[in-house]
VONUNU-886069 format. One record per residue (C-alpha): residue number from 1; residue in one letter; y, z, x. Coordinates in steps of 0.25 Angstrom, whole numbers, plus 2048, in hexadecimal, padded with zeros to 3 digits. Each point is the difference from the previous one (the first is absolute). Example, Ala and Ser with C-alpha at 12.3 -4.5 7.8 and 13.67 -1.06 7.14 Angstrom:
VONUNU-886069
[1 "A" [7EE 81F 831]]
[2 "S" [80E 7FE 806]]
//
This chain:
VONUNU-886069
[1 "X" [7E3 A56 5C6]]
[2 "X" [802 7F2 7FA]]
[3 "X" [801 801 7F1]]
[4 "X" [7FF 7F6 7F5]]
[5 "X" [808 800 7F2]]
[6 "X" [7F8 7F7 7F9]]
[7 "X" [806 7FA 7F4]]
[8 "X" [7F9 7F7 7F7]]
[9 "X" [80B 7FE 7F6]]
[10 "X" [800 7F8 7F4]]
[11 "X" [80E 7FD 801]]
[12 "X" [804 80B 80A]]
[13 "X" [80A 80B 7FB]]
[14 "X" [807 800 7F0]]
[15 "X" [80C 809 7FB]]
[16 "X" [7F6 80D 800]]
[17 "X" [7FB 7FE 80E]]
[18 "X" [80B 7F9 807]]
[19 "X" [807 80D 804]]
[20 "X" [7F4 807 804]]
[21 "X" [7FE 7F4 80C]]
[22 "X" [80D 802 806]]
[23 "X" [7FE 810 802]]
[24 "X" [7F2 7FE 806]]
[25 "X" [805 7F5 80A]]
[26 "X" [809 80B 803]]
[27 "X" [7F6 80A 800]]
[28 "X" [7F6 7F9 809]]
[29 "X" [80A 7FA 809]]
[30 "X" [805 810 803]]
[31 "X" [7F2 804 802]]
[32 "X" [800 7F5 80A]]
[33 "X" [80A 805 807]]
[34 "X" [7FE 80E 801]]
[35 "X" [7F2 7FC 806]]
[36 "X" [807 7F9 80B]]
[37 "X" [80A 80B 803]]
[38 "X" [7F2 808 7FF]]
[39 "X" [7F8 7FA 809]]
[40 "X" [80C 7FC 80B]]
[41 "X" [801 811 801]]
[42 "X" [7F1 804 801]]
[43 "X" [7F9 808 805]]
[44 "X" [80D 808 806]]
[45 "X" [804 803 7F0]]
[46 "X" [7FD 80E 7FA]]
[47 "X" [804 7FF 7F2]]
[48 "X" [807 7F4 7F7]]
[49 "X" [80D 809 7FF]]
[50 "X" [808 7F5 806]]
[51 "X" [7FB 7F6 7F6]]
[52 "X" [806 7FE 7F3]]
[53 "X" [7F8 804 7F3]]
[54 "X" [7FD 7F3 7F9]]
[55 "X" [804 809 7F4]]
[56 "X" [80E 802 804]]
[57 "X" [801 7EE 802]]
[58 "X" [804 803 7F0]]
[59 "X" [7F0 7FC 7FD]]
[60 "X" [7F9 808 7F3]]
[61 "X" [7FD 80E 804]]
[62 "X" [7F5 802 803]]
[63 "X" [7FC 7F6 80B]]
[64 "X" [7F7 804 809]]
[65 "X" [803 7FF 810]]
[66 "X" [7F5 7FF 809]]
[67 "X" [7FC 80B 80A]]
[68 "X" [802 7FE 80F]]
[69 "X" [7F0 800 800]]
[70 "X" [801 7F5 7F6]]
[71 "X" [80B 7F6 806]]
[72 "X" [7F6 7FF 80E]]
[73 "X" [7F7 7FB 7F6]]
[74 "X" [80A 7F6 7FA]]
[75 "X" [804 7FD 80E]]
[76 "X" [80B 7F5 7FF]]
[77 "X" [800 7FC 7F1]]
[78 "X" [7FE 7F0 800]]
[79 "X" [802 7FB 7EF]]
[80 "X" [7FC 7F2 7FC]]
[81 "X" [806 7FC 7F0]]
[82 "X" [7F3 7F5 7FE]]
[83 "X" [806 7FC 7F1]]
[84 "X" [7F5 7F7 7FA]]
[85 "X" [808 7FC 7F2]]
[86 "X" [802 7F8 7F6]]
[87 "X" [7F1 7FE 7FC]]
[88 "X" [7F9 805 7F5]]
[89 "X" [7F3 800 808]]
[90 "X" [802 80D 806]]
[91 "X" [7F2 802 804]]
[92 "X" [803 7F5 809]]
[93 "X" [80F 806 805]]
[94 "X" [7F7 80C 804]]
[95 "X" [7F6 7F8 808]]
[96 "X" [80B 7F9 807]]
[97 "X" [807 80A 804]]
[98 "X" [7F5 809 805]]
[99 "X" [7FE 7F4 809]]
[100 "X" [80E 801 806]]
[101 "X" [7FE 80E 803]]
[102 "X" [7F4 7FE 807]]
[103 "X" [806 7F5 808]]
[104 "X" [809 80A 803]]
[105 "X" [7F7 80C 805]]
[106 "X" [809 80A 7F6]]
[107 "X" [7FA 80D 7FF]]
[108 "X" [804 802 7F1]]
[109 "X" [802 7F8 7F3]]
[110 "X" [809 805 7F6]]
[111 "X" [7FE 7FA 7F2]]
[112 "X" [80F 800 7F7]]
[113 "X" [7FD 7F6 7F3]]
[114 "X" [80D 7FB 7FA]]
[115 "X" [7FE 809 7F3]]
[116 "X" [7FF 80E 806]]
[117 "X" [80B 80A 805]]
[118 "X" [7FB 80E 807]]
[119 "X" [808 809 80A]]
[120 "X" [801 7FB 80E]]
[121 "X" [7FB 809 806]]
[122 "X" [7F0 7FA 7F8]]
[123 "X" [7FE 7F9 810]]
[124 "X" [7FF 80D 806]]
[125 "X" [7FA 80A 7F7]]
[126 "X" [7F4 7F6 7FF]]
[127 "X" [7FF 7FE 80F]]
[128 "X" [7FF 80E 802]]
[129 "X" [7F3 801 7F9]]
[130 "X" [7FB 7F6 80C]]
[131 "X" [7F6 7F9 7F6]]
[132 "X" [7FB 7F1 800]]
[133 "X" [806 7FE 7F4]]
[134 "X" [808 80B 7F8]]
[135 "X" [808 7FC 7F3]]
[136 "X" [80C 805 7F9]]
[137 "X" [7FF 803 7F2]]
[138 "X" [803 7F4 7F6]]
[139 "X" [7FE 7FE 7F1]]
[140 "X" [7FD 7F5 7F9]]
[141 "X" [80D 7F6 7F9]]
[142 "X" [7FB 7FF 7F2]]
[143 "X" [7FC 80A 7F5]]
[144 "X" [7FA 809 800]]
[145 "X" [802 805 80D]]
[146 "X" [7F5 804 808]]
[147 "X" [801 804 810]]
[148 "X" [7FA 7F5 809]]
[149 "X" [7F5 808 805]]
[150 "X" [7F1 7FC 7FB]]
[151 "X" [7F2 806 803]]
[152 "X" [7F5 7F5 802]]
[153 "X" [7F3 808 7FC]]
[154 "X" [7F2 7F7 806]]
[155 "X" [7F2 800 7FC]]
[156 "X" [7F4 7FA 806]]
[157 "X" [7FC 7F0 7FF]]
[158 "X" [7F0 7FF 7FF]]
[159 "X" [802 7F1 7FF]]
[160 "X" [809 7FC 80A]]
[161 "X" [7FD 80F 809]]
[162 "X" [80E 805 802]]
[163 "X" [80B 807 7FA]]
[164 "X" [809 7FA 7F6]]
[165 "X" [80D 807 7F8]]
[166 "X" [7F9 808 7F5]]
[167 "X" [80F 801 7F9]]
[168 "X" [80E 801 803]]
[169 "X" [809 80B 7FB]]
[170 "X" [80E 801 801]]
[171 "X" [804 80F 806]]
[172 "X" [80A 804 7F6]]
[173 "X" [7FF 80E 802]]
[174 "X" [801 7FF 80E]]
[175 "X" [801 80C 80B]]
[176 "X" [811 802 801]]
[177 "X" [808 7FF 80C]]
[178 "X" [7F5 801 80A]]
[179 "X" [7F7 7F7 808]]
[180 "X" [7F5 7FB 7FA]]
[181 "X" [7F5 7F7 804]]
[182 "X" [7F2 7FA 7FA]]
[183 "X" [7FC 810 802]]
[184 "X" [809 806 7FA]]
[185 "X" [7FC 7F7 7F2]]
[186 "X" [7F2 7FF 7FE]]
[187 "X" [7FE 7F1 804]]
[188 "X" [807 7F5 80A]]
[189 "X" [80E 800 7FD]]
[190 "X" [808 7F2 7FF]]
[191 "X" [80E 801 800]]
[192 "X" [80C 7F6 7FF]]
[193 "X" [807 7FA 80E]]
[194 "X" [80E 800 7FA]]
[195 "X" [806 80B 809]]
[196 "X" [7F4 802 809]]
[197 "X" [7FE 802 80F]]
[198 "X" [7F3 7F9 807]]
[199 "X" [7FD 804 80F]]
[200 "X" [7FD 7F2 807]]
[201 "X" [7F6 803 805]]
[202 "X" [7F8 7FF 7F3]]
[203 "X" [801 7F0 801]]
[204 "X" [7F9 800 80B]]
[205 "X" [7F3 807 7F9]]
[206 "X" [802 7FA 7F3]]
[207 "X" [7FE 7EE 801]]
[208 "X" [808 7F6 7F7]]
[209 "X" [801 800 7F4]]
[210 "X" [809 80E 7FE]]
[211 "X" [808 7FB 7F2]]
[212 "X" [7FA 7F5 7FA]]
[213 "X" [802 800 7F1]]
[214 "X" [7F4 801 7FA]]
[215 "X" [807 803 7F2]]
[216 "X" [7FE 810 802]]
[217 "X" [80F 801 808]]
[218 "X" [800 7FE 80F]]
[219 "X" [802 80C 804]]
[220 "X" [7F4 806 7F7]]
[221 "X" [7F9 7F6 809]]
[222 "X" [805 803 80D]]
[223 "X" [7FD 812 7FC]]
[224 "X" [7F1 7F8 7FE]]
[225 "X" [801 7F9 80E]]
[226 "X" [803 80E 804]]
[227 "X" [7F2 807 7FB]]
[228 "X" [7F7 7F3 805]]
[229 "X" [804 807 80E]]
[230 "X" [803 80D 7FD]]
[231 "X" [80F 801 802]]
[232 "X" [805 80B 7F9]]
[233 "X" [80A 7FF 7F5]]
[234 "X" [80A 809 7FD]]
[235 "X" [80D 806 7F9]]
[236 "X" [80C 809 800]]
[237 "X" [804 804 7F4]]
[238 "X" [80B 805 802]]
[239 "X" [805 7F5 805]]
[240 "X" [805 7FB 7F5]]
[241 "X" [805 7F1 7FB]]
[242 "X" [807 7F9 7F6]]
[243 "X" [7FB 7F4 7FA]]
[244 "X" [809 7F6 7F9]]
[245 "X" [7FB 7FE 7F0]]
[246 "X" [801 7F3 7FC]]
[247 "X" [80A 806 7F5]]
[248 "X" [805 803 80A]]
[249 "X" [7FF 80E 803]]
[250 "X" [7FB 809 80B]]
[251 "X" [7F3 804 7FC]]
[252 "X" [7FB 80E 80A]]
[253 "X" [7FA 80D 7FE]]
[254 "X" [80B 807 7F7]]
[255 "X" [7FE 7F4 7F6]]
[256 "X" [7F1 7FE 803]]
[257 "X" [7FF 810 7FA]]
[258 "X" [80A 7FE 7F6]]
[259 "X" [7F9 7F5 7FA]]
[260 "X" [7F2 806 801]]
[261 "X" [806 80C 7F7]]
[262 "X" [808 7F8 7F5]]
[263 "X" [7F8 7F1 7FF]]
[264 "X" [7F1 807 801]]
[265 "X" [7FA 7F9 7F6]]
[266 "X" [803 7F2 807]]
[267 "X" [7F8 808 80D]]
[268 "X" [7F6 801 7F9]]
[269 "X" [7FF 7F2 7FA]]
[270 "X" [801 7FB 80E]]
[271 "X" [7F7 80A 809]]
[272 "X" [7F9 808 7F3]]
[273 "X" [7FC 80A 7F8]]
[274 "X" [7FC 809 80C]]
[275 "X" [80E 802 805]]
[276 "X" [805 80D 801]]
[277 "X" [80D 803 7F8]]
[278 "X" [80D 804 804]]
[279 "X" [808 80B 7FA]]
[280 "X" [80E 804 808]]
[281 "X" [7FE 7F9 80A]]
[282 "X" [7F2 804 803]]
[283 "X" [7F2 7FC 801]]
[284 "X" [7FA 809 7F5]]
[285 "X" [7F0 7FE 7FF]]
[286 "X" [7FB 801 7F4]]
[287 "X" [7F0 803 7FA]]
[288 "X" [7FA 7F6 7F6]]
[289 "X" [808 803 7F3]]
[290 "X" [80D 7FE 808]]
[291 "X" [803 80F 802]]
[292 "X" [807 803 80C]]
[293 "X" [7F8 809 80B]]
//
């Protein structure tokens, strides 16, 4: 397997992140090279005993290890660091480095954006799900929080005789800790690429542009490139990231909730009046005199 890290950094990684890009150079380069100690014993190897947990290299807990099953997929593990930074046109980092990954022949691009942390273990609980693009869950960096997850609903042009976005809703009582995709929400999903896997092979269905800036974000646009062809997009919700305020502060699930609960008012400024409340934590639906039901 040939794998990209792509990285279209602003300035690369600050005091918050810094450590995190240490740990997952270590990380990648020990999955790296169990694969080669993998592939140089197959097919005479019965079980992975011999192999040391990458749990037990002093990792979080939690990691996962791939299945004997799952390194012959991986074969020998090649990873290309394609650091596009220093640019505030991040459409464009992303373009350019698709590019160098299709020069390449990789088999995967893994996005990591400069503002995120999320467990290192994100690369291979996505690939699991063997989808053409699968994200990680992510929020956004300003207040109110709302998950990265929309729902473009489409109606029917008479003028122009096609489909066009009827609306885009933010998901903010999205499905937790489970694979999601455009039918699990009731409309074509557009995610966020911040910690995001894409199968290559999508690149060569889908024709330039993938993230040009149109003013809607260029991963929004790319999830659109997606639907023109029908790729299917899709999540992880459990999964889970952090996303570097620009206080700063991490902003993830436990403060999106959090937030939701205490600041609700402002939710319903800035997504209306329709929003269901939250009381403890939880959703509470409630009729049209604002008693709970």
């Amino acid at each position: 397997m040939k794998l990209v890290l792509g990285m279209p950094w602003y300035t690369g990684p600050d005091d918050n992140t810094f450590p995190l890009y240490f740990d997952m150079m270590m990380y990648f380069g020990a999955l790296r090279e169990r694969s080669l100690w993998v592939h140089e014993m197959m097919p005479k190897i019965e079980n992975l005993d011999f192999l040391p947990s990458l749990e037990e290299t002093g990792y979080d807990k939690g990691l996962a290890d791939p299945t004997i099953e799952e390194w012959q997929d991986i074969e020998k593990l090649e990873i290309y660091i394609v650091n596009y930074s220093r640019t505030s046109l991040v459409g464009v980092a992303r373009e350019r480095i698709v590019d160098v990954a299709i020069g390449i022949d990789a088999d995967y691009l893994f996005w990591w954006d400069d503002d995120m942390r999320f467990e290192k273990d994100a690369f291979l609980r996505l690939w699991r799900h063997q989808k053409p693009v699968v994200s990680a869950l992510a929020f956004s960096a300003r207040d109110p929080i709302f998950p990265v997850i929309f729902r473009l609903t489409e109606k029917w042009d008479i003028t122009n005789n096609a489909k066009v976005v009827e609306k885009n809703e933010i998901l903010l009582d999205y499905p937790r800790d489970q694979l999601i995709g455009s039918s699990s929400i009731g409309g074509e999903l557009a995610l966020g690429a911040a910690v995001c896997l894409y199968n290559m092979n999508i690149f060569k269905e889908i024709p330039k542009p993938w993230f040009a800036s149109t003013g809607c974000g260029e991963d929004y646009f790319f999830s659109y490139r997606c639907k023109e062809f029908s790729i299917e997009r899709w999540m992880d919700t459990g999964v889970k990231t952090e996303h570097l305020h620009h206080a700063p502060r991490w902003c993830n699930e436990d403060a999106y909730w959090a937030n939701r609960q205490h600041n609700h008012d402002d939710y319903v400024k800035e997504f209306g009046d329709t929003l269901k409340d939250m009381r403890n934590g939880q959703v509470v639906v409630t009729n049209e005199k604002g008693v709970a039901v």
